[in-house]
OpenMM code with the backbone's topology and positions (N, CA, C; nanometers):
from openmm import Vec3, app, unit

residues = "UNK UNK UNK UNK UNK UNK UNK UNK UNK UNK UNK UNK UNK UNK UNK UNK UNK UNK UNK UNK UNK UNK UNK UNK UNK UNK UNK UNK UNK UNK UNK UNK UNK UNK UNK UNK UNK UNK UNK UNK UNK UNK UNK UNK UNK UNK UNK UNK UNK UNK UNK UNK UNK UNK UNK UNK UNK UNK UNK UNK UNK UNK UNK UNK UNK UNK UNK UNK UNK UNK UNK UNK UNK UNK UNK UNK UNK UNK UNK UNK UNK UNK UNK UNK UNK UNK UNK UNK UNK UNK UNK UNK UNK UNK UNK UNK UNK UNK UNK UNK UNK UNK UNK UNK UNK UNK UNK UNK UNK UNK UNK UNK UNK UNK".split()
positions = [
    Vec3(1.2803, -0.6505, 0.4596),
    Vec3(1.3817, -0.6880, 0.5549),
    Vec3(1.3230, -0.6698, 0.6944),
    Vec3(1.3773, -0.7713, 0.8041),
    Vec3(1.2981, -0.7390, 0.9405),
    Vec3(1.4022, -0.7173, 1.0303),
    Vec3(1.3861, -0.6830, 1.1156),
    Vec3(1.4670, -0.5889, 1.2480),
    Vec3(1.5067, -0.6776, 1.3204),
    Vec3(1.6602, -0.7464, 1.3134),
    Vec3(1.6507, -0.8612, 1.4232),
    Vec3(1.6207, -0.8120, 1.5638),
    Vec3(1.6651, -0.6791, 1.5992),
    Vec3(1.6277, -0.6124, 1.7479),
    Vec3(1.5058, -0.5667, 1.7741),
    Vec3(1.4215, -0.5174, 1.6331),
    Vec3(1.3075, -0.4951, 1.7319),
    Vec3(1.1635, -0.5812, 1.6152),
    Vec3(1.1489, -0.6238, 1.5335),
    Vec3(1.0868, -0.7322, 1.4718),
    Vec3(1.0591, -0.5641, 1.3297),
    Vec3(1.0377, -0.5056, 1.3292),
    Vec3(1.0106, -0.3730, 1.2449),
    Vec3(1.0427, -0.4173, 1.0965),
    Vec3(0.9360, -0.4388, 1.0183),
    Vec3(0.9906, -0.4753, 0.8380),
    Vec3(0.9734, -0.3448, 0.7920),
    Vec3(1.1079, -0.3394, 0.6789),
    Vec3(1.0984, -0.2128, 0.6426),
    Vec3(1.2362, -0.2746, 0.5367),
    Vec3(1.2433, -0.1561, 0.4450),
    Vec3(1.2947, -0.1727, 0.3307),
    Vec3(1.4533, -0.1770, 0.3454),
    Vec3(1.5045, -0.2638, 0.2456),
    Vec3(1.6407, -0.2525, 0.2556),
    Vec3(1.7368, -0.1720, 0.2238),
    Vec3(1.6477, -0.0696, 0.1437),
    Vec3(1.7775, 0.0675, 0.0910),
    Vec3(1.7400, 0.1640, 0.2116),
    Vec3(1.6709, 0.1703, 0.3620),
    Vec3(1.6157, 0.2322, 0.3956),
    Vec3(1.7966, 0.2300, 0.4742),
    Vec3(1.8570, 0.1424, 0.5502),
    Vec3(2.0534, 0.1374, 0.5916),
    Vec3(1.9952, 0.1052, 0.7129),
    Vec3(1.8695, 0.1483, 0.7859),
    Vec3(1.8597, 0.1244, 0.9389),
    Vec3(1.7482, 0.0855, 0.9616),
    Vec3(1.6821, 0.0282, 1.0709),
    Vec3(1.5847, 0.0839, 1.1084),
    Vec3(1.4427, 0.1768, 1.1485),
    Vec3(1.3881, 0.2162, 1.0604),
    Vec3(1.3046, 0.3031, 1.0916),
    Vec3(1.2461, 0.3653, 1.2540),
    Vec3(1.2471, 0.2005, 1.2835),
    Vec3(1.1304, 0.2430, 1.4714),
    Vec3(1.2524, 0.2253, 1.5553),
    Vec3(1.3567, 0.1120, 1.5240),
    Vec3(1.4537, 0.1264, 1.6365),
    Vec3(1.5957, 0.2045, 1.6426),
    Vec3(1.6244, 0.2769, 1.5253),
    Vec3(1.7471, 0.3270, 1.4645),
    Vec3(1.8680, 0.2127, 1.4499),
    Vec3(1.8174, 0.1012, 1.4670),
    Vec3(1.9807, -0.0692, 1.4693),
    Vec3(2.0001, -0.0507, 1.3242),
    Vec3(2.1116, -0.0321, 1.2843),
    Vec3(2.1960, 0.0109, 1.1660),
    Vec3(2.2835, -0.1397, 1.1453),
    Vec3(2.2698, -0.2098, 1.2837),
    Vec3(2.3825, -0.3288, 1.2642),
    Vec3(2.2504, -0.4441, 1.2125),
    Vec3(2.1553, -0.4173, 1.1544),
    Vec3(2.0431, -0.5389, 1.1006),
    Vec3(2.1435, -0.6198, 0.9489),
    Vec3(2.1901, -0.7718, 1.0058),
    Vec3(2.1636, -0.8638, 0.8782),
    Vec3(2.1382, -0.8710, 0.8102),
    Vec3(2.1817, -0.8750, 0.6783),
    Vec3(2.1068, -0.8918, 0.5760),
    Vec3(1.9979, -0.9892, 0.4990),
    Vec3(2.0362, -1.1303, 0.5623),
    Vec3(2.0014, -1.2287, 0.5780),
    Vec3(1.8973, -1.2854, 0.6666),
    Vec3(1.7894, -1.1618, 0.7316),
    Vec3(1.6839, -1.2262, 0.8007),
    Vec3(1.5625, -1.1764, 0.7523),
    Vec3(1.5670, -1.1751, 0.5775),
    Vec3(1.4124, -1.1463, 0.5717),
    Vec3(1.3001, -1.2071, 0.5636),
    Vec3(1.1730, -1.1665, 0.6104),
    Vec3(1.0626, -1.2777, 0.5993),
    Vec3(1.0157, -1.2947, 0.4825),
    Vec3(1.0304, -1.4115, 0.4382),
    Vec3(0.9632, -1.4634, 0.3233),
    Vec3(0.8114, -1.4532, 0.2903),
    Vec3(0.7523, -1.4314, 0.1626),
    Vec3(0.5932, -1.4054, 0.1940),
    Vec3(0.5416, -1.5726, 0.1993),
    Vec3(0.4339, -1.5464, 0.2442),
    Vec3(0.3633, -1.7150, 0.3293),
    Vec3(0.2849, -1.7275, 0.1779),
    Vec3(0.3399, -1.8384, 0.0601),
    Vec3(0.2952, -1.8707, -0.0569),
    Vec3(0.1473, -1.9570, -0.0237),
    Vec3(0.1263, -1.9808, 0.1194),
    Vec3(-0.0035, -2.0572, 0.1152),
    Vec3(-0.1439, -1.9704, 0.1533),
    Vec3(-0.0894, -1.8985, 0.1932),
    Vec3(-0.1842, -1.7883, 0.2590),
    Vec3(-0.2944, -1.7800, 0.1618),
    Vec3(-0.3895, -1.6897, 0.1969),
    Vec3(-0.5198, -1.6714, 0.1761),
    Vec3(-0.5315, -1.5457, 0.0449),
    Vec3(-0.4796, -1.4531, 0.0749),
    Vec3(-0.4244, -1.3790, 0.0206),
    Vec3(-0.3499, -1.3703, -0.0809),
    Vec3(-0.2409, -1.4703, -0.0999),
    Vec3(-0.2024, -1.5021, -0.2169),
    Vec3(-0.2708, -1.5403, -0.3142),
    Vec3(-0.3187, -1.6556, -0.2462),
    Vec3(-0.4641, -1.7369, -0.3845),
    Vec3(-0.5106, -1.6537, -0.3910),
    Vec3(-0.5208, -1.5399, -0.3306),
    Vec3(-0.6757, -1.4773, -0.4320),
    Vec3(-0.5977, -1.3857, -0.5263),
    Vec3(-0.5094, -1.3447, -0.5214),
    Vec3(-0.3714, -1.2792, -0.5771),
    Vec3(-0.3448, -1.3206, -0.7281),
    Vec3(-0.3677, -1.4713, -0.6967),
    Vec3(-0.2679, -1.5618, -0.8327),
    Vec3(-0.4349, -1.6426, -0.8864),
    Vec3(-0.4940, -1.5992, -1.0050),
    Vec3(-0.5999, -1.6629, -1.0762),
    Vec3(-0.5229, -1.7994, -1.1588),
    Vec3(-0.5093, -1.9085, -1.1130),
    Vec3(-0.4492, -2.0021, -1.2440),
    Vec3(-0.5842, -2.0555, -1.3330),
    Vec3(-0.5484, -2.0542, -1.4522),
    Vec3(-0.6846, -2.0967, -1.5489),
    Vec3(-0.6012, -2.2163, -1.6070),
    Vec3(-0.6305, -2.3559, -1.5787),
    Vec3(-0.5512, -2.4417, -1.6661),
    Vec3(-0.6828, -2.4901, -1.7870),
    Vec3(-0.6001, -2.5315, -1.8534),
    Vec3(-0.6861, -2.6183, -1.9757),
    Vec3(-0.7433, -2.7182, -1.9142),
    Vec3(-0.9066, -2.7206, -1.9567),
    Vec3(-1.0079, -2.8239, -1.9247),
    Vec3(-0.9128, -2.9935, -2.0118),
    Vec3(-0.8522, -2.9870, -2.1212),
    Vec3(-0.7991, -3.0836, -2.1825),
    Vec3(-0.6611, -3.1640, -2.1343),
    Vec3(-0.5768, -3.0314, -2.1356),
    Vec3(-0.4074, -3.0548, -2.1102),
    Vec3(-0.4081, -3.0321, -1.9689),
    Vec3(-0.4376, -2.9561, -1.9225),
    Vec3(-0.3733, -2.8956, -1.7765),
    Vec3(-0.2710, -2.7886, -1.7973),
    Vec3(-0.2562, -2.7334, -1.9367),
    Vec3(-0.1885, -2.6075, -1.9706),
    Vec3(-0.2293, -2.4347, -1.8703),
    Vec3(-0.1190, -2.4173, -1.7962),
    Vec3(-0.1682, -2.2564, -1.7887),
    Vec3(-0.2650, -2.2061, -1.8815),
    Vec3(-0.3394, -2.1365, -1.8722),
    Vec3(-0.3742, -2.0141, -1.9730),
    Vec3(-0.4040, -1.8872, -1.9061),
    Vec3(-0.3710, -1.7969, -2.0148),
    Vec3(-0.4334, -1.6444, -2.0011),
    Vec3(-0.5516, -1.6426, -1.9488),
    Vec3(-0.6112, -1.5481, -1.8668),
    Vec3(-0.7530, -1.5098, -1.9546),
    Vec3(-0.8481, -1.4951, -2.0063),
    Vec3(-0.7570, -1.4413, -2.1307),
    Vec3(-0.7555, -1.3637, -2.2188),
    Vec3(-0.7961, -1.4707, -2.3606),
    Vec3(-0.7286, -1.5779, -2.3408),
    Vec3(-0.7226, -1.7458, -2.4062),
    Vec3(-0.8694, -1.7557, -2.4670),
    Vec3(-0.8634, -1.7724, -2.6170),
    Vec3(-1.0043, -1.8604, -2.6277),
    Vec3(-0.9187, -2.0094, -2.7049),
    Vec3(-0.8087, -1.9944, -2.7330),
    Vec3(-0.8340, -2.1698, -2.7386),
    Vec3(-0.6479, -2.2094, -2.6745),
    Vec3(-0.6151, -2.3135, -2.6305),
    Vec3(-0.5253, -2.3922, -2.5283),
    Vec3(-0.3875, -2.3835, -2.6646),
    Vec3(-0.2901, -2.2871, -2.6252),
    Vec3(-0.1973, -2.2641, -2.7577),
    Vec3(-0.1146, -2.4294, -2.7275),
    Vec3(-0.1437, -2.5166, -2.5912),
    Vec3(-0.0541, -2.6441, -2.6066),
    Vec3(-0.1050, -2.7413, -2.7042),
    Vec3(-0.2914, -2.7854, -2.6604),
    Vec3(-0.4034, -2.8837, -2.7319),
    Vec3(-0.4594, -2.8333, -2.8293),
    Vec3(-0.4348, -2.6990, -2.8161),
    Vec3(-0.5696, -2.6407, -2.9462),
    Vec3(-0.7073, -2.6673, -2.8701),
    Vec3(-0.7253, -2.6609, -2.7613),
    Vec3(-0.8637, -2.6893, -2.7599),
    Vec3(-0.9648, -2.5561, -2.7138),
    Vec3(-1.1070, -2.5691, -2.7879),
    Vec3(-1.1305, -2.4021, -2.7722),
    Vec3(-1.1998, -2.3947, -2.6300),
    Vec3(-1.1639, -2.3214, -2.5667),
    Vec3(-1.1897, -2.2734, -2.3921),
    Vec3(-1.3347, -2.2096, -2.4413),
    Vec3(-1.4355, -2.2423, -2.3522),
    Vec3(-1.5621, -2.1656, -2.3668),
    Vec3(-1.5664, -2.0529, -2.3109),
    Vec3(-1.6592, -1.9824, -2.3492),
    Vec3(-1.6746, -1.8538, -2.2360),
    Vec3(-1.7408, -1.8713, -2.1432),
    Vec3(-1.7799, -2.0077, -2.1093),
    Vec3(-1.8663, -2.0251, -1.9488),
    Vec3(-1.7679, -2.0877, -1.8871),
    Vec3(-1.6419, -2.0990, -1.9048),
    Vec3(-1.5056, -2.1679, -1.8592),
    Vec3(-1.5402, -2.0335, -1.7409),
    Vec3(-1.4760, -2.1215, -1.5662),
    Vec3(-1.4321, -2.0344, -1.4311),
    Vec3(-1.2982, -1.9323, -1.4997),
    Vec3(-1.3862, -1.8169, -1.4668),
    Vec3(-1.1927, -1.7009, -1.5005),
    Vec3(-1.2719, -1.6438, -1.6344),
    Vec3(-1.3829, -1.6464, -1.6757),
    Vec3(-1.3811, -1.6213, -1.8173),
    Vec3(-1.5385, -1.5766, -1.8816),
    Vec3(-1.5994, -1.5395, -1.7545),
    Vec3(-1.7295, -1.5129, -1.7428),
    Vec3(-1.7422, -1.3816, -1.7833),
    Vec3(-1.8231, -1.3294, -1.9113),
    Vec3(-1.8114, -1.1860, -1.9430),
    Vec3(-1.8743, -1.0887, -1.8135),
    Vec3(-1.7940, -0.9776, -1.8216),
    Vec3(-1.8643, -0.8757, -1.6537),
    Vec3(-1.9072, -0.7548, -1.7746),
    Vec3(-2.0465, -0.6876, -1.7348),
    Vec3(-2.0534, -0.5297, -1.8091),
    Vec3(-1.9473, -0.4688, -1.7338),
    Vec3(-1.8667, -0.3827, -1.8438),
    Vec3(-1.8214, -0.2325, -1.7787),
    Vec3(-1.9429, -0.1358, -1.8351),
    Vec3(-1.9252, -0.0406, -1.7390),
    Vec3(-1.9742, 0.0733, -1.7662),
    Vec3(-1.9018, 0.2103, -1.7285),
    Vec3(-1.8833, 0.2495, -1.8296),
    Vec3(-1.7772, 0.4032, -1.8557),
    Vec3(-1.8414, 0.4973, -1.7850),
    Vec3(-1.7429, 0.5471, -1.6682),
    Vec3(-1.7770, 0.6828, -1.5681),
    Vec3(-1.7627, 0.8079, -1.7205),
    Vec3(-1.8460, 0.8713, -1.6963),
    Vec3(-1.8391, 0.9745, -1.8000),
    Vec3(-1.7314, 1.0697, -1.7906),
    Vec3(-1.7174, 1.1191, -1.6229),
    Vec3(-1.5787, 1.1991, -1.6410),
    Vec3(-1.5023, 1.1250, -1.6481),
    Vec3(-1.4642, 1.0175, -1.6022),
    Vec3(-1.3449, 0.9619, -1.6808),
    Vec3(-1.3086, 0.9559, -1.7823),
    Vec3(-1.4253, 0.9398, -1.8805),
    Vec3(-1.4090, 0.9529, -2.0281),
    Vec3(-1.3723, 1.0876, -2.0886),
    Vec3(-1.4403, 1.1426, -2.0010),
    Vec3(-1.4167, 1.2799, -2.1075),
    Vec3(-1.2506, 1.3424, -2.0151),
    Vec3(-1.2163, 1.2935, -1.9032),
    Vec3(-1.0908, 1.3569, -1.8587),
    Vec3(-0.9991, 1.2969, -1.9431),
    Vec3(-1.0160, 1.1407, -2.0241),
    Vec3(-0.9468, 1.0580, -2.1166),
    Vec3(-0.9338, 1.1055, -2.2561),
    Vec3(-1.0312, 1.1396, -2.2780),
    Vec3(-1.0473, 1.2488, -2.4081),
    Vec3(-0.9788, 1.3950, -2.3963),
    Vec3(-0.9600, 1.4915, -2.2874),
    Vec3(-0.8929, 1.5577, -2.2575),
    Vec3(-0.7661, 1.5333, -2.3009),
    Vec3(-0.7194, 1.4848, -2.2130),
    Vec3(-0.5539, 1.4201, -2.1960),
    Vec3(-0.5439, 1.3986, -2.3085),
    Vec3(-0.5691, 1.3008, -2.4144),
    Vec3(-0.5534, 1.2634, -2.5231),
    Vec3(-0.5420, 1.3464, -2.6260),
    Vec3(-0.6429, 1.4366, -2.6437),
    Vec3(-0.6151, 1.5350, -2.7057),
    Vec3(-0.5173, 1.6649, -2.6629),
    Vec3(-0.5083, 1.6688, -2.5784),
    Vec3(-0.3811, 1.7892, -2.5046),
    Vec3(-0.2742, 1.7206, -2.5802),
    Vec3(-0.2142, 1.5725, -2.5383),
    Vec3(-0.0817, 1.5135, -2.6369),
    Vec3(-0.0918, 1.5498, -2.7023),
    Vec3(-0.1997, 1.5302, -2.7782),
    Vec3(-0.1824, 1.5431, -2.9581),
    Vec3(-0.1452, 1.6922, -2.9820),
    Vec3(-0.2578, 1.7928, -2.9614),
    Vec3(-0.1957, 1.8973, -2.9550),
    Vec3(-0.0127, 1.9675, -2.9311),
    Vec3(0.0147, 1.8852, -2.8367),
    Vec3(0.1439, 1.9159, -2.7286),
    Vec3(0.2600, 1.8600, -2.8347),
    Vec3(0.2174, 1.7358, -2.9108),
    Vec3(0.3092, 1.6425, -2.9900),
    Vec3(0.3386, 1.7765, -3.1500),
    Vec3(0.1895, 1.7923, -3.1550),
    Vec3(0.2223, 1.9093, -3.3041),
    Vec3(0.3035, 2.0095, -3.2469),
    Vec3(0.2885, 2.0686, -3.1680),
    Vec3(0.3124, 2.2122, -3.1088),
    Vec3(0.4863, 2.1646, -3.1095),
    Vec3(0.5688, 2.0990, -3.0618),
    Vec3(0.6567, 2.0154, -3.0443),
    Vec3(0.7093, 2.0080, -3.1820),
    Vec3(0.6728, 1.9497, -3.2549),
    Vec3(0.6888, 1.9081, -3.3900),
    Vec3(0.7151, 2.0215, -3.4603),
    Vec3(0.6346, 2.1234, -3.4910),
    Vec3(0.6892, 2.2619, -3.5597),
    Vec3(0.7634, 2.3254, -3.4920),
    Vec3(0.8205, 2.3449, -3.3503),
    Vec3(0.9036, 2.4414, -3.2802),
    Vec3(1.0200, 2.3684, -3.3294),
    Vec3(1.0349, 2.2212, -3.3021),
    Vec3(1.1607, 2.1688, -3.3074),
    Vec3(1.2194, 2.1760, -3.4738),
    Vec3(1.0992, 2.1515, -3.5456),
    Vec3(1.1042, 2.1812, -3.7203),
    Vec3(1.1556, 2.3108, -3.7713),
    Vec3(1.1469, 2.4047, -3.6946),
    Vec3(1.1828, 2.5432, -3.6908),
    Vec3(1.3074, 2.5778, -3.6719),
    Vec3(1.3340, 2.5438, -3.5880),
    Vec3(1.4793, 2.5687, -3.4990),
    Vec3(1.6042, 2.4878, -3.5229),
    Vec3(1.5550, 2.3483, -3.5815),
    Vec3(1.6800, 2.2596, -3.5789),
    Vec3(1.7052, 2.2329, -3.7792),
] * unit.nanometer
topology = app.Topology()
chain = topology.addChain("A")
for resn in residues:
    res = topology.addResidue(resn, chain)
    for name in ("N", "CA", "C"):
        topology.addAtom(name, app.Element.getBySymbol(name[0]), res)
């Protein structure tokens, strides 16, 4: 939402103003986002079918409209290496195993008691 008194965007459950305190702001003057912008496109990947012109995923290896099979040298669809940060992995392995733990531990107290 934008500030008809002082131009200030800011949220609509916010009741006022943030920078100017105008409590009497419209509801009806918010700026729309600019769908042509630069920013957007890079935002929104569309992958259509080389055949149909169907959207696709992705994720897509073949066009669920034509059936036709999308290559993997198709734009949008070029394999990238990951490579796994190790503490991440092992903070993932952590966590994971704490649930599990946390889920049993859980499981017999509540098995106990109820």
């Amino acid at each position: 939402m934008q500030c008809f008194k002082c131009g200030f965007e800011f949220s609509p459950q916010a009741g006022a103003c943030p920078r100017c305190k105008e409590r009497d702001t419209p509801t009806g003057t918010r700026r729309l986002p600019d769908l042509q912008s630069s920013e957007t496109q890079n935002l929104v990947h569309i992958l259509p079918c080389p055949n149909c012109g169907f959207i696709l995923f992705p994720s897509s290896r073949t066009c669920p409209a034509c059936g036709k099979l999308i290559s993997q040298s198709a734009p949008g669809f070029a394999p990238r290496k990951v490579s796994a940060d190790p503490k991440q992995t092992a903070t993932n392995i952590f966590l994971l195993l704490s649930g599990v733990v946390l889920a049993i531990l859980l499981y017999y107290l509540l098995k106990k008691y109820l």
